[in-house]
C-alpha positions as CSV (number, residue, x, y, z in Angstrom):
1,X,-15.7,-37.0,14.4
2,X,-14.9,-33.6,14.0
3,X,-17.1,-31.6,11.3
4,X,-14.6,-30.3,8.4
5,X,-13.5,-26.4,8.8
6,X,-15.7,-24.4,6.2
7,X,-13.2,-21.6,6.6
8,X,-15.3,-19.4,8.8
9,X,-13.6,-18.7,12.2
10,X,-16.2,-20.9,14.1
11,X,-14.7,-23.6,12.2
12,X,-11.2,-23.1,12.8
13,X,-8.8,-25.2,15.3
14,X,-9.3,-24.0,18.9
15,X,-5.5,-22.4,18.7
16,X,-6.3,-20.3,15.5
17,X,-9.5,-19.0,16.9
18,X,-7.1,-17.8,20.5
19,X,-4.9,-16.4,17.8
20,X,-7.7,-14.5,16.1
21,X,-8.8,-12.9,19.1
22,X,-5.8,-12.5,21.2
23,X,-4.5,-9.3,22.1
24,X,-1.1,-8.0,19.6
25,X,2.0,-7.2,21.3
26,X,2.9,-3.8,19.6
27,X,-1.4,-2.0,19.5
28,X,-1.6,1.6,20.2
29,X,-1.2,2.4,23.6
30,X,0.9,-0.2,24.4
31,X,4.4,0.7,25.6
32,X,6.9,2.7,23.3
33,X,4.6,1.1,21.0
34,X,5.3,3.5,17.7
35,X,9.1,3.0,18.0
36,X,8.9,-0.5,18.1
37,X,6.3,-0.5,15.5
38,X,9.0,1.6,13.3
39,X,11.7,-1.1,14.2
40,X,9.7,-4.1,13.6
41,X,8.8,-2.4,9.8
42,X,12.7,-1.8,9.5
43,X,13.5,-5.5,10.3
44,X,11.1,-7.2,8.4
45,X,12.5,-5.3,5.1
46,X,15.3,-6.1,2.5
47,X,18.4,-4.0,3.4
48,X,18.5,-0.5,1.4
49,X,19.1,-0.6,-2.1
50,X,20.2,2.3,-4.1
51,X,18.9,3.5,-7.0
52,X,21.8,4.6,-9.6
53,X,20.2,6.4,-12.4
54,X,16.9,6.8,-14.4
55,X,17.6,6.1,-18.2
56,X,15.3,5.6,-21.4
57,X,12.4,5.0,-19.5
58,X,14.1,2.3,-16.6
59,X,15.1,3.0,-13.1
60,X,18.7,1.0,-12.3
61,X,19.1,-0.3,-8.6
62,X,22.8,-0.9,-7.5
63,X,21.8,-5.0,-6.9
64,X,21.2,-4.7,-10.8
65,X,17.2,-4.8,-10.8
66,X,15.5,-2.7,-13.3
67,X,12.2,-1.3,-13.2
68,X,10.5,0.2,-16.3
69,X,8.8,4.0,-15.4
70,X,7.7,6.9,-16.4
71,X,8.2,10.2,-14.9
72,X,5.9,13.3,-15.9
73,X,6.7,16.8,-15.0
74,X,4.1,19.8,-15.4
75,X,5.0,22.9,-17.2
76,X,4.9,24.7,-13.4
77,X,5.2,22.7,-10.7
78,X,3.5,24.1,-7.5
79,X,2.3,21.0,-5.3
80,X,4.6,18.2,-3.7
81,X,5.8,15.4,-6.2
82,X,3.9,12.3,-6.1
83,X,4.8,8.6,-6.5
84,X,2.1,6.6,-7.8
85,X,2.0,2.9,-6.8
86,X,0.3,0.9,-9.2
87,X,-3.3,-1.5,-8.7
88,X,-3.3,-5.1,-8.7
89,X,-6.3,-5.4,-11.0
90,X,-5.2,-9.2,-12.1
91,X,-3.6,-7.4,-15.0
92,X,0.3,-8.3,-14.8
93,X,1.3,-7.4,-18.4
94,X,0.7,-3.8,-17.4
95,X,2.2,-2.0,-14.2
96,X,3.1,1.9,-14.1
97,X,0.8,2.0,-17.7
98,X,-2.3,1.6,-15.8
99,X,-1.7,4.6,-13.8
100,X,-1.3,6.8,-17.4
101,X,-4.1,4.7,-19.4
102,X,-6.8,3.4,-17.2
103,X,-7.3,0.6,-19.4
104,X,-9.5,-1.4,-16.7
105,X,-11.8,1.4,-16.0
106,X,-11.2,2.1,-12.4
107,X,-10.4,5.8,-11.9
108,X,-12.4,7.3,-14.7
109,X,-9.5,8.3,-16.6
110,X,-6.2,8.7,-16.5
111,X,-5.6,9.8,-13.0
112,X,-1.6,10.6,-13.5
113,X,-2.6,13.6,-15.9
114,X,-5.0,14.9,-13.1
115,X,-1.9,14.7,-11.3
116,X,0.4,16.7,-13.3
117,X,-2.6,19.5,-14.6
118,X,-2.8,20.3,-10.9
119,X,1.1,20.9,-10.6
120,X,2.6,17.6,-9.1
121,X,5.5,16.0,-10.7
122,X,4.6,12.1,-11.0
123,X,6.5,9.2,-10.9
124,X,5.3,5.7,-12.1
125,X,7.0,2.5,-11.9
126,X,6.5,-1.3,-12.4
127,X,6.6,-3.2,-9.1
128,X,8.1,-7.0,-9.1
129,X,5.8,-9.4,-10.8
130,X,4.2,-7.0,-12.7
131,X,4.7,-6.1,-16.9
132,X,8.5,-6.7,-18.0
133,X,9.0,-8.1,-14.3
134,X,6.5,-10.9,-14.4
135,X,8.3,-14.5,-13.4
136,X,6.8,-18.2,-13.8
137,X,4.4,-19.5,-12.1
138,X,1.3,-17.8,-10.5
139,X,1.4,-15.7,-7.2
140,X,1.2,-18.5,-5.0
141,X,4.3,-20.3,-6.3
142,X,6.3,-16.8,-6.2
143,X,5.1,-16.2,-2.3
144,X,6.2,-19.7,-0.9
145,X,9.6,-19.1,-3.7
146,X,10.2,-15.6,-1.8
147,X,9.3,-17.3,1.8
148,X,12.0,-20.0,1.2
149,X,14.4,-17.3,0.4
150,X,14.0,-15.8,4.0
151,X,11.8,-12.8,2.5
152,X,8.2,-11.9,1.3
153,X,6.1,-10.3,-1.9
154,X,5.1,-7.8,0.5
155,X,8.2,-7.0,1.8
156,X,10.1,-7.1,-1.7
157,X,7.8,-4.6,-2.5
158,X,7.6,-2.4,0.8
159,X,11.5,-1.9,0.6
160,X,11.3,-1.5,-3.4
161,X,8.7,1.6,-2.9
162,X,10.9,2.8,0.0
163,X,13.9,2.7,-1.5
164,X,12.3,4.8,-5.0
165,X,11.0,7.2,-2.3
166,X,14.8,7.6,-1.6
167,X,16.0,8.3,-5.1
168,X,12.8,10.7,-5.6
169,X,13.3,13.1,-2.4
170,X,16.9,14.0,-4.2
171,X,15.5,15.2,-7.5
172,X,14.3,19.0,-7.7
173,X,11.0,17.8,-8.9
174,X,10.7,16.8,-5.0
175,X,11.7,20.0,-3.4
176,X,8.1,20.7,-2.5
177,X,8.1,17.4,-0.4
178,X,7.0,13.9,-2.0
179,X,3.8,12.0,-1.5
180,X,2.3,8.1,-2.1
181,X,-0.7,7.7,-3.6
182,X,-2.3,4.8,-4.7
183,X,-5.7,2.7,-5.0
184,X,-6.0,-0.7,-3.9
185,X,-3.4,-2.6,-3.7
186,X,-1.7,0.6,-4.4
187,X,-3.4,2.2,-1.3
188,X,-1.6,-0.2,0.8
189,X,1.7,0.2,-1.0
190,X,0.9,4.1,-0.3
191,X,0.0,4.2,3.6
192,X,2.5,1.2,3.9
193,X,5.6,3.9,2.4
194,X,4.3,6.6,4.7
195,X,5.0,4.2,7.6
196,X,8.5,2.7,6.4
197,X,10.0,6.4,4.6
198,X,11.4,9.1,6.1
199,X,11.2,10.6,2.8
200,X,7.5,10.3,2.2
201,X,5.9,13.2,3.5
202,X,1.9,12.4,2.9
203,X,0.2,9.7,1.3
204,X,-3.4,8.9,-0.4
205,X,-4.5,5.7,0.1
206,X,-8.1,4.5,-1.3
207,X,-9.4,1.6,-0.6
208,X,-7.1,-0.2,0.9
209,X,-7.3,0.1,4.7
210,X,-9.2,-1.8,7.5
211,X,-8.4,-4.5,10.4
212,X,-6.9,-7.8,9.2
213,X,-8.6,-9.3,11.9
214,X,-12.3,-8.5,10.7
215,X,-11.7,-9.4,7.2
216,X,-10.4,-12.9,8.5
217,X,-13.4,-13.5,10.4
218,X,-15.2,-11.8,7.4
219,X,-13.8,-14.7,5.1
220,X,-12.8,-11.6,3.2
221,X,-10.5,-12.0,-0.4
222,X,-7.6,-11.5,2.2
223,X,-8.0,-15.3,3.1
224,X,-8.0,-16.1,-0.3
225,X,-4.3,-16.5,-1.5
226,X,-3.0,-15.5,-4.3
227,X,-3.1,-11.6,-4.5
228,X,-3.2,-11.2,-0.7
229,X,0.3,-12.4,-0.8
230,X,1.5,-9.0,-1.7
231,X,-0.3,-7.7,1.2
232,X,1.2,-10.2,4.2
233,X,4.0,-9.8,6.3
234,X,4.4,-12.6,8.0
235,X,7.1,-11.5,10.8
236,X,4.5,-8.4,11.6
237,X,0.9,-10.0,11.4
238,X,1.7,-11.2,15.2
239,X,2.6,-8.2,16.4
240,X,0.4,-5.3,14.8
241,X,-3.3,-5.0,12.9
242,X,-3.1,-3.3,9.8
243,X,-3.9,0.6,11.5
244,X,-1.7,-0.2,14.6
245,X,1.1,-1.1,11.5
246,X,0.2,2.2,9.6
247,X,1.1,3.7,13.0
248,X,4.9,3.8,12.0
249,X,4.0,7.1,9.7
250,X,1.8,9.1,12.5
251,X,1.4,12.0,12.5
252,X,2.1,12.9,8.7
253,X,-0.5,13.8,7.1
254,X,-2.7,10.6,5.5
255,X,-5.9,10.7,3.3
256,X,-8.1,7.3,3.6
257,X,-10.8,6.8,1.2
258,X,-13.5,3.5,0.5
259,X,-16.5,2.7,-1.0
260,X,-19.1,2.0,0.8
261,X,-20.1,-1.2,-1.4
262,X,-16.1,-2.6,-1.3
263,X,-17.1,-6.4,-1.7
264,X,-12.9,-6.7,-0.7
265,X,-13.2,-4.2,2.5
266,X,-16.3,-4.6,3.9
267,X,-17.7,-1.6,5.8
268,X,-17.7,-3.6,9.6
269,X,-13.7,-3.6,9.0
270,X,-13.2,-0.3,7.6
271,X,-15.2,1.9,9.7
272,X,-13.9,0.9,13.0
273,X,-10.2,0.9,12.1
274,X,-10.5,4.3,10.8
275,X,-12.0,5.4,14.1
276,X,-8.9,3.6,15.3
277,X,-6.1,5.7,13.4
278,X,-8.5,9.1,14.0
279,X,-7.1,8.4,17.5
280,X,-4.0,7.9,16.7
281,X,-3.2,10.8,13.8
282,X,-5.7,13.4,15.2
283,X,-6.3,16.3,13.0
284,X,-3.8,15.4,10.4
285,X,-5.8,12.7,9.3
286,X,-8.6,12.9,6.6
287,X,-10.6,9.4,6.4
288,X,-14.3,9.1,4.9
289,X,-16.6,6.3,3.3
290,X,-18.0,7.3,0.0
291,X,-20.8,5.6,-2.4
292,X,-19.5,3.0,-4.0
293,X,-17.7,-0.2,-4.8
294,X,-14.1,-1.2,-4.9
295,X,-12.9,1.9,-7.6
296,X,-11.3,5.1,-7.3
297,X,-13.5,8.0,-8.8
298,X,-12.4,11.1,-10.3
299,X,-14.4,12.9,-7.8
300,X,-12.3,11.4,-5.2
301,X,-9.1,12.0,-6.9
302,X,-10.3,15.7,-6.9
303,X,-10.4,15.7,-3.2
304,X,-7.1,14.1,-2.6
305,X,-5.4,16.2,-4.7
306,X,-7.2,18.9,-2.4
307,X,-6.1,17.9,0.3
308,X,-2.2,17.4,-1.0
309,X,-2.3,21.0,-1.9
């Protein structure tokens, strides 16, 4: 009799454990791999859609979605403007508020204002599932609901963030280019628009970055359900690790940060895919470990900001 799967990888069906370990199609070094890296991202998307006007407070999409915002503009501006992507945090009643509010705690303050005091126009916007765009039924039930319409949460959102990056990059606020930046879930919405936008010229990305593979055999929350949903693309995870996927947006400059203690990212998955994407980006990429757990510091936030001036 075969012992049950504890969901550790020794566990697993002979087949998933060959998938685990087998060698991705589209890894750095292979063959045109960055173009086809680019086109796979551009395939696994929703088409374009285009972004109409910005009005009391909600950004109008030409489909007819809405998204609630906020856009802040310093007195001066002198650094690029910035679109913030939103945590996770398991708070969906707020969205683009968390990034003006810190009402959980995790960036020791408001870290939009830090933003704007150092000269970059923000802009802040509640992504699909989140505040007045919340639907029934938990994360779960949404994934398989956006899976059975030929689509994902993390692709909804990928093209949502790209297509905002559009509208942005036309406003005057932009003219000094336009960055991502986000923690958490946020970090991967950030890195993730670097790769899929032409119009996004840098991004900041903490704590959100590592290989897929290692948090798998790691058991990490990735496995878990639920919020890792708006994390997997199911048409790419064949094809591409999570750095070989950031590839898309080499060599434009990237800023990776995480804790040390992350209980979600794990240092023996971090570490070696930043080693990974120093290879690839070179000197245009600035990636460390710092002390802590699974938050974004002010003293972090200080040295992004550096690093988009």
């Amino acid at each position: 009799m075969t012992a049950p799967c504890d969901g550790a990888p020794e566990s697993w069906p002979p087949d998933w454990r060959r998938r685990l370990n087998a060698a991705l199609p589209l890894a750095y070094g292979a063959p045109d791999a960055q173009a086809r890296i680019r086109a796979a991202w551009a395939a696994a998307l929703p088409a374009p859609d285009l972004v109409t006007k910005f009005k009391n407070g909600t950004l109008h999409f030409a489909s007819g979605k809405r998204a609630a915002g906020v856009v802040l503009v310093p007195d001066r501006i002198t650094g690029c403007a910035v679109l913030m992507l939103h945590d996770h945090g398991g708070r969906f009643d707020l969205g683009w508020r968390k990034m003006v509010a810190d009402p959980q705690g995790f960036y020791g303050g408001p870290p939009a204002q830090r933003l704007v005091a150092a000269g970059h126009p923000v802009f802040c916007f509640d992504a699909l599932g989140w505040a007045d765009r919340q639907m029934p039924g938990d994360q779960q039930a949404l994934a398989c609901t956006a899976m059975g319409l030929g689509t994902s949460l993390a692709g909804l959102v990928a093209g949502e963030d790209r297509d905002i990056a559009a509208w942005i990059a036309t406003r005057p606020e932009a003219r000094l280019g336009l960055a991502a930046w986000g923690f958490s879930f946020g970090a991967f919405r950030a890195w993730q628009a670097l790769a899929v936008s032409d119009h996004v010229t840098a991004a900041v990305a903490m704590s959100w970055m590592a290989w897929r593979r290692e948090l798998l055999r790691l058991q990490a929350p990735i496995s878990a359900g639920q919020a890792a949903f708006w994390m997997l693309h199911p048409s790419l995870s064949g094809l591409a690790d999570l750095p070989d996927l950031a590839m898309a947006g080499a060599p434009k400059p990237l800023f990776l940060r995480s804790g040390d203690a992350d209980r979600h990212l794990p240092l023996s998955a971090v570490t070696p895919a930043f080693d990974h994407l120093r290879r690839i980006w070179g000197g245009r990429l600035d990636a460390e470990i710092f002390p802590g757990g699974h938050l974004c510091p002010p003293e972090v936030q200080q040295q992004a900001i550096a690093f988009l001036s």
